[in-house]
C-alpha positions as CSV (number, residue, x, y, z in Angstrom):
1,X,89.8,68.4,110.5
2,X,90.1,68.4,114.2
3,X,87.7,69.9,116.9
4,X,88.8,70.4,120.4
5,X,86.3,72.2,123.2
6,X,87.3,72.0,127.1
7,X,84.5,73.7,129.5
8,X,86.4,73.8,133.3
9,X,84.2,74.0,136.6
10,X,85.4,74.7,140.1
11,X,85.4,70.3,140.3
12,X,85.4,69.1,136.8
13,X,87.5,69.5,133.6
14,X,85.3,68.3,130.5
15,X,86.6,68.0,127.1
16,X,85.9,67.0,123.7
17,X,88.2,65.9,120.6
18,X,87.2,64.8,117.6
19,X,89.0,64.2,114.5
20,X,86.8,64.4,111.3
21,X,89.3,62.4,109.1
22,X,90.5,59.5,111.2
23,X,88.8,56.1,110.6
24,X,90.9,54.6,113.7
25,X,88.7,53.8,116.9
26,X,88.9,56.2,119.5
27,X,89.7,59.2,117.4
28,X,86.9,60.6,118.9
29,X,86.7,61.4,123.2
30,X,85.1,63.1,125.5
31,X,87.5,63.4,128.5
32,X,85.7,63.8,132.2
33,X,88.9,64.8,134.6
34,X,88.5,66.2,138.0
35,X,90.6,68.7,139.4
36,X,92.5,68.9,142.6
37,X,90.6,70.8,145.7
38,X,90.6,71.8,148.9
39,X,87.1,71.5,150.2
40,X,84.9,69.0,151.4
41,X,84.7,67.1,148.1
42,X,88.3,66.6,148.0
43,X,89.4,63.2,146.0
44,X,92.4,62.3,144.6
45,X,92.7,63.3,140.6
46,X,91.6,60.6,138.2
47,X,89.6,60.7,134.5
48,X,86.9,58.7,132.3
49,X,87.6,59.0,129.0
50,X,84.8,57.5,126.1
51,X,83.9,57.9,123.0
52,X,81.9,60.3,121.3
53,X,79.2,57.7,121.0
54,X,79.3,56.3,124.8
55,X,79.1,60.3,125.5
56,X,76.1,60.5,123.6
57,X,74.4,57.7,125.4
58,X,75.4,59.2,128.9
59,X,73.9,62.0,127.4
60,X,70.6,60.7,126.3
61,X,70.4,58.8,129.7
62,X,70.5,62.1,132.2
63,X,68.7,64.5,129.4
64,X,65.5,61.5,130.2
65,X,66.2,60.6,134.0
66,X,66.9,64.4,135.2
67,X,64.0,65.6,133.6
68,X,61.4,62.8,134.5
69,X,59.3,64.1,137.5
């Protein structure tokens, strides 16, 4: 079964794909892409793409250093 969920911000494109049945690495992404803009923060477009897993662990590391105080 495949799962796809994109969530779009004024900078940021973030997506998720996931396919239940495949065995084959990589089956499974989360796609960070930025978007093209005209203010200040203005870059040129490029994207990270990583697996579910290295997602998670991203995760798991801002969840515990943006909530430490």
């Amino acid at each position: 079964m495949n799962y796809s969920k994109q969530k779009n911000t004024k900078r940021f494109n973030f997506q998720v794909y996931r396919n239940t049945t495949a065995k084959k690495a990589g089956s499974n992404t989360v796609t960070i892409s930025t978007r093209p803009s005209d203010g200040q923060y203005s870059v040129s477009q490029t994207s990270l793409t990583m697996t579910v897993k290295e997602a998670q662990a991203l995760n798991n590391f801002l969840n515990e250093t943006l909530s430490a105080e």
